[in-house]
Short mmCIF file of the C-alpha atoms (twelve columns), coordinates in Angstrom:
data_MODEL
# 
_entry.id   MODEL 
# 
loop_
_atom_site.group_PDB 
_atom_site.id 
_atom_site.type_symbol 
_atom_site.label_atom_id 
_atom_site.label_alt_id 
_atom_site.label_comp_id 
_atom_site.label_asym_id 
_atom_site.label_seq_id 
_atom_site.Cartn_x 
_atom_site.Cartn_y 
_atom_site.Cartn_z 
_atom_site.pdbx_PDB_model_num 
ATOM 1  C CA . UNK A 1  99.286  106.099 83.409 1 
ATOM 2  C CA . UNK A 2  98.985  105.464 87.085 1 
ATOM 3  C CA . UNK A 3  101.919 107.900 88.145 1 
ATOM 4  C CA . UNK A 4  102.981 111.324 87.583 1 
ATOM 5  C CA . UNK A 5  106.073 111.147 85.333 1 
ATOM 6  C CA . UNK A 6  106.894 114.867 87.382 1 
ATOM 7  C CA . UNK A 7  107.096 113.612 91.108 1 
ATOM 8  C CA . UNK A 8  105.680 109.871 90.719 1 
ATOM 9  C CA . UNK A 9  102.283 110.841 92.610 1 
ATOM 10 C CA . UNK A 10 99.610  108.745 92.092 1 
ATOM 11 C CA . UNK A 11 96.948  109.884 89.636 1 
ATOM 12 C CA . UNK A 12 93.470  110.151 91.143 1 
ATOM 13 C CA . UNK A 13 92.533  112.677 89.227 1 
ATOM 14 C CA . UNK A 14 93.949  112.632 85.662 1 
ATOM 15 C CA . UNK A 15 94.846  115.570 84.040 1 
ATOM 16 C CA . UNK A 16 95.977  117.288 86.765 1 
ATOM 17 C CA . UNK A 17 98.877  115.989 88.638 1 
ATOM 18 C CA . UNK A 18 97.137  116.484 92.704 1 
ATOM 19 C CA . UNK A 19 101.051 116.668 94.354 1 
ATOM 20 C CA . UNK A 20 102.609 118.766 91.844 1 
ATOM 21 C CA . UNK A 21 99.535  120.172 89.614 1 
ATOM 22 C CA . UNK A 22 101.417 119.376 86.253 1 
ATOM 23 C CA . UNK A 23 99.583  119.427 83.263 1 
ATOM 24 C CA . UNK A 24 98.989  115.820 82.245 1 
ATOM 25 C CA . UNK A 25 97.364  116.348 79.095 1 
ATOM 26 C CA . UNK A 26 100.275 115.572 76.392 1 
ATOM 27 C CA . UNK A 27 101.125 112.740 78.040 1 
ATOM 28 C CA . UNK A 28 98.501  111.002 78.871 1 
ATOM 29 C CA . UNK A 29 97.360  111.770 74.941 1 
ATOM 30 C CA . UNK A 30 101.197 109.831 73.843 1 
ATOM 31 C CA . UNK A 31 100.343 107.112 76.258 1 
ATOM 32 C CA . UNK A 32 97.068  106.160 75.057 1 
ATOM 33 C CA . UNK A 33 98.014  107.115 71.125 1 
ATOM 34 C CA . UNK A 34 101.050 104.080 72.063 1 
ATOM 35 C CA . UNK A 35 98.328  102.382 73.622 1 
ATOM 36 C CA . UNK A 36 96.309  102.294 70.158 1 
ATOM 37 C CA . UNK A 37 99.078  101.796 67.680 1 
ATOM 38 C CA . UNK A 38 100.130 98.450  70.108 1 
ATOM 39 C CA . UNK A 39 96.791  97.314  69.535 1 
ATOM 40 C CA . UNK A 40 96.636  97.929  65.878 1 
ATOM 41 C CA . UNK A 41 99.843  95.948  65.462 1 
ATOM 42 C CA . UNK A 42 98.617  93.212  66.821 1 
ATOM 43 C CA . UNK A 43 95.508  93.387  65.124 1 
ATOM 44 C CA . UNK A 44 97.863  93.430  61.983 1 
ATOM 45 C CA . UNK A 45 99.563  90.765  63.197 1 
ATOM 46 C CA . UNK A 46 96.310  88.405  63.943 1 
ATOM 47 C CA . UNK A 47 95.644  89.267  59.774 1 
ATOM 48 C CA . UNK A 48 99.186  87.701  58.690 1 
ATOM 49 C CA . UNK A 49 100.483 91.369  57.843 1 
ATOM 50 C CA . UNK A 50 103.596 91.252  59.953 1 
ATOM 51 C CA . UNK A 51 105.468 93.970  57.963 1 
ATOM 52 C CA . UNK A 52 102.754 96.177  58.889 1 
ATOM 53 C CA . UNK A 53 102.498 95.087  62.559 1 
ATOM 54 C CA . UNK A 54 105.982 95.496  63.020 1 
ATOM 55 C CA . UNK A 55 106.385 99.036  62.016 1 
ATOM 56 C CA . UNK A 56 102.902 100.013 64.191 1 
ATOM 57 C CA . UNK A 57 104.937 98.442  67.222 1 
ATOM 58 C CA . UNK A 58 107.829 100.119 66.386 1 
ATOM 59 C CA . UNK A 59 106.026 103.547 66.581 1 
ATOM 60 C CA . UNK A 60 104.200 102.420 69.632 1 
ATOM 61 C CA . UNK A 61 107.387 101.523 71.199 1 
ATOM 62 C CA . UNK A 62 108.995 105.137 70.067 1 
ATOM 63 C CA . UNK A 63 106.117 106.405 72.075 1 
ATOM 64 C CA . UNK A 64 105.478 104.661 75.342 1 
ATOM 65 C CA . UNK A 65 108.265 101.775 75.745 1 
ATOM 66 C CA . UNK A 66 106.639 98.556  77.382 1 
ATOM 67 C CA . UNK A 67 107.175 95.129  77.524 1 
ATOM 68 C CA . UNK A 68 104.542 93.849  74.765 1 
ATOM 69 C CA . UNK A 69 105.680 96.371  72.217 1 
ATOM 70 C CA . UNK A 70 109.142 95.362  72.915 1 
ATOM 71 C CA . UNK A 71 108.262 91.592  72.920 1 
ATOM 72 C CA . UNK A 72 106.122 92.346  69.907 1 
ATOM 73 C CA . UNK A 73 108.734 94.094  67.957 1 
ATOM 74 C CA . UNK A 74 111.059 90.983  68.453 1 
ATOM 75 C CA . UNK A 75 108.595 88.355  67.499 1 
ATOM 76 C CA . UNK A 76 107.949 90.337  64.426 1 
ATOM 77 C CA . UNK A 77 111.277 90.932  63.358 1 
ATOM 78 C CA . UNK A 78 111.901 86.900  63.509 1 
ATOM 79 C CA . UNK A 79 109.522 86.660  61.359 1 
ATOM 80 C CA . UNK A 80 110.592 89.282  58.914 1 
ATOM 81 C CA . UNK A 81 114.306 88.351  59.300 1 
# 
């Protein structure tokens, strides 16, 4: 996370937000717990369990949306479909 989701500061100093001093804690916890699952799925994926990487991306993506879950979740699903 490079911004405060509270005022869009830039972090310097993760957990503590330095323009609005919001807790970052929970947050930055989702993020990198997204951040994980993302990499699991692929690492699913690389073992030719799609099923299984699909529904890690899928929880990644319920955390933390980004591009490579998304993208992940679609390849997936053509493959599934």
């Amino acid at each position: 996370m490079e911004r405060c989701p509270i005022c869009r500061a830039s972090l310097s100093e993760p957990p503590i937000c330095r323009r609005c001093k919001s807790d970052l804690t929970r947050p930055l916890a989702i993020a990198e717990e997204a951040h994980l699952l993302l990499r699991h799925a692929m690492h699913k994926l690389a073992n030719g369990d799609v099923p299984a990487a699909e529904a890690l991306a899928i929880r990644s993506q319920c955390l933390r949306s980004s591009d490579l879950a998304r993208a992940l979740v679609g390849f997936c699903h053509s493959k599934t479909a």
